[in-house]
N, C-alpha and C positions, 0 to 999 in steps of 0.2 A: 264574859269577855272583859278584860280590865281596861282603864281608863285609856292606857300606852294605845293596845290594841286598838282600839275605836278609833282613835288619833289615825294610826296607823294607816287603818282602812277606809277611811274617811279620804286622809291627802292622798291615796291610790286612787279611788274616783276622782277629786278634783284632778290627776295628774293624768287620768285617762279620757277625762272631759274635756281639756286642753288641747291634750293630743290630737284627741277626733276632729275639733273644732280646727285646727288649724290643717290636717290632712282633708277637710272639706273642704276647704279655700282653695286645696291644689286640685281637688277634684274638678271646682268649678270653672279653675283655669287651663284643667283638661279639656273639659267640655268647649270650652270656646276655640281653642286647639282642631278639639273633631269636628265642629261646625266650619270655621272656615279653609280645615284642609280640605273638606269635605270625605273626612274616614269611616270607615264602617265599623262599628268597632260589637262583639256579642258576647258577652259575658256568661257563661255557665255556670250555674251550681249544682252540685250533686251532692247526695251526703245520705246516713241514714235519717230516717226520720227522726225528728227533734235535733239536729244537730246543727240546727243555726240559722239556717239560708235565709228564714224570712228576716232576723234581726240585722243579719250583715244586710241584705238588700237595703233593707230599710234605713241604714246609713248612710249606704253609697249612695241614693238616692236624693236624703232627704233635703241638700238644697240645690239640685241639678231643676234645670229648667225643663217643666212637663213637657215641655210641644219636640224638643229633642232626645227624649227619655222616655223608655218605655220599659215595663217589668211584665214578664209574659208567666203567667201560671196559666196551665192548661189544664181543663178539668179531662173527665171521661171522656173517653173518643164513642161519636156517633155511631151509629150503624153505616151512615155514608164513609165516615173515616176508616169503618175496621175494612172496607171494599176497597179502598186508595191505598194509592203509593205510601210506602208508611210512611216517608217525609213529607208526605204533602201538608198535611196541618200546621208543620211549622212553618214553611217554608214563606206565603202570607207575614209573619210575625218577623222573618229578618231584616237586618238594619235596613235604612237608604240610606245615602252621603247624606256625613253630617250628624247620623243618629247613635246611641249610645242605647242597646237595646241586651238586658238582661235576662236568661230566662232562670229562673224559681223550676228545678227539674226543666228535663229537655227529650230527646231522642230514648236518653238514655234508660227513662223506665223501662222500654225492652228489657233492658239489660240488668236489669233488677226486680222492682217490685215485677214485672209482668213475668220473668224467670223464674222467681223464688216464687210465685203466689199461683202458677200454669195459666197466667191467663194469654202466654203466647204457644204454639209448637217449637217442638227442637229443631224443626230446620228453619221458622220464622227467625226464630233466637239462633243460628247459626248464619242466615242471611244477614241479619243485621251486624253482627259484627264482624262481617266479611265488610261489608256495605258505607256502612257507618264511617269508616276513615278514606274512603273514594269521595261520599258526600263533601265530608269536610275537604279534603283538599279541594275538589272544584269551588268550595266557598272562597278558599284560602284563593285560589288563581284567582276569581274573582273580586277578591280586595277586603274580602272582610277579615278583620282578623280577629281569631278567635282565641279565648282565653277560657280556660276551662278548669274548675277546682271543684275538687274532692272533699268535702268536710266529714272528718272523721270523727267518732268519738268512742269513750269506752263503752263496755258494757254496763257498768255500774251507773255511767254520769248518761245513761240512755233510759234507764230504769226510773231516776230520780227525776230526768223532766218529764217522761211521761206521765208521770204521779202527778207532779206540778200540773202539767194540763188538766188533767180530770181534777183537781181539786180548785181550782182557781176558773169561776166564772167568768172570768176576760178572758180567758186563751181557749173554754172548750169549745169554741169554733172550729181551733187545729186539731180539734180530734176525727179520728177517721176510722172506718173497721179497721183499717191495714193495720195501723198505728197498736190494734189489740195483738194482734201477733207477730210485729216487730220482733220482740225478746225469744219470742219461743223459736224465729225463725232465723235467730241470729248467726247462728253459724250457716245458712243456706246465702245469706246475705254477703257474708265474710267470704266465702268461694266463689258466688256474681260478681264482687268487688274487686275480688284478685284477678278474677277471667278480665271484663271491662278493661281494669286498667291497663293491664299485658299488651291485649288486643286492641286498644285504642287509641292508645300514648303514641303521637306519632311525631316529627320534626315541625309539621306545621299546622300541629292542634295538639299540642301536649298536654300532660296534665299537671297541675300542681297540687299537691296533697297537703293540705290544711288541719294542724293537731287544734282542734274545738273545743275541750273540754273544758278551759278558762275560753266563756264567751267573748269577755272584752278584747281578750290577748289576739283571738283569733279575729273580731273584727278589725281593729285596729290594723293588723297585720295582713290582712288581705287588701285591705287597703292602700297599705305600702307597696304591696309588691304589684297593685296595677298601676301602681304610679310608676312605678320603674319603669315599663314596659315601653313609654314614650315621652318621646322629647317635646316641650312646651315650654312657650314663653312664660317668666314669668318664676319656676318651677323651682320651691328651696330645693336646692340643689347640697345644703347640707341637713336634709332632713336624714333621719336613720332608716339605712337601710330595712329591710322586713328579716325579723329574728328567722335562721334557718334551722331552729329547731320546733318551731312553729308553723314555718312554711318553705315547703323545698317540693322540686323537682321529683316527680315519681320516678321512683328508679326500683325496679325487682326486689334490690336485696331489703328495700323498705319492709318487706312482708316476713322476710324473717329476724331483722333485727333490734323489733319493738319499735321500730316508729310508727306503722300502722296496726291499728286494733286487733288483738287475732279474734 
């Protein structure tokens, strides 16, 4: 890499350290927003494995106030949970007024790993996504609003951080069985993905599909585009929009015209 380069890549991280740093300021003037509208607000992430969720969380998070913030990862479901309503486990974990409550994967494993991998039946996995967007609207009446994104990535840049996990002793925590047949089960993943979003994208829990493969681009940019989503004192109101080639609305023909991953 020559001199220029370094240079180059060097002022793109200070010029994405910047950026984050001041889209956290509008985060926090978010938050004080949801606290004393008193809003619900539940943030989603979905993605394949390795394709970001924990790094963007860990942004949008990381100077929100803990006692109104909350990041939900849910491990294995019980033997009491596989007997329960299948929402019942989350349902405990959503907002109250006031709270900003994210989940790290959601409902939606059904509709993936537990699809691709049999650990649900065909009519389990056909109820739920009968089910799934009745759920959500009752949230939606009930005042929470829900924001839901897609982190996409290719197959190439799926291959290359999964390698990165297993070599790098600070991340092999994120290693999982699943995580070993990810790649082989990539195309069964690519048809859950397409099914899901068809089937779940609705007026008042839509989806918004996130291109991941530049990590920075795509936190940064998810970032913007919950900022848009409300109005707060306070709010640069000439901050830039969220790139829409980066982050856009799911829309069908996404699936065949290169913007999401085949």
């Amino acid at each position: 890499m020559s001199k220029n380069d370094k240079k180059d890549k060097k002022e793109k991280r200070e010029a994405a350290r910047k950026t984050l740093h001041d889209l956290q300021v509008d985060l926090s003037r978010l938050q004080k927003h949801v606290i004393k509208s008193g809003k619900k607000i539940l943030v989603i992430f979905e993605g394949r494995d390795a394709s970001g969720k924990d790094g963007t969380i860990k942004r949008i998070v990381e100077h929100l106030s803990p006692r109104e913030t909350r990041v939900v990862a849910l491990g294995t479901p019980s033997d009491r949970d596989q007997k329960s309503w299948y929402f019942q486990r989350w349902v405990p974990h959503l907002p109250a007024s006031g709270e900003i409550v994210l989940f790290n994967r959601s409902w939606y494993n059904r509709a993936g790993v537990e699809r691709v991998m049999g650990f649900c039946s065909n009519e389990e996995y056909d109820e739920f996504l009968t089910t799934a967007p009745l759920f959500e609207q009752l949230l939606a009446h009930c005042g929470v609003t829900i924001l839901k994104y897609y982190l996409d990535i290719s197959r190439t840049e799926q291959k290359s951080r999964l390698k990165d996990r297993r070599d790098d002793p600070l991340k092999q925590w994120k290693l999982s069985p699943i995580d070993d047949t990810a790649t082989k089960h990539w195309d069964d993943y690519s048809a859950a993905r397409n099914e899901m979003l068809a089937r779940t994208h609705t007026p008042f829990a839509p989806w918004t599909v996130v291109r991941a493969d530049d990590k920075s681009e795509a936190r940064l940019n998810i970032i913007r585009d919950l900022l848009t989503r409300f109005e707060f004192g306070g709010k640069d109101r000439a901050r830039d929009l969220p790139d829409p080639n980066v982050v856009f609305p799911y829309d069908k023909a996404a699936l065949t015209n290169g913007q999401i991953a085949e």
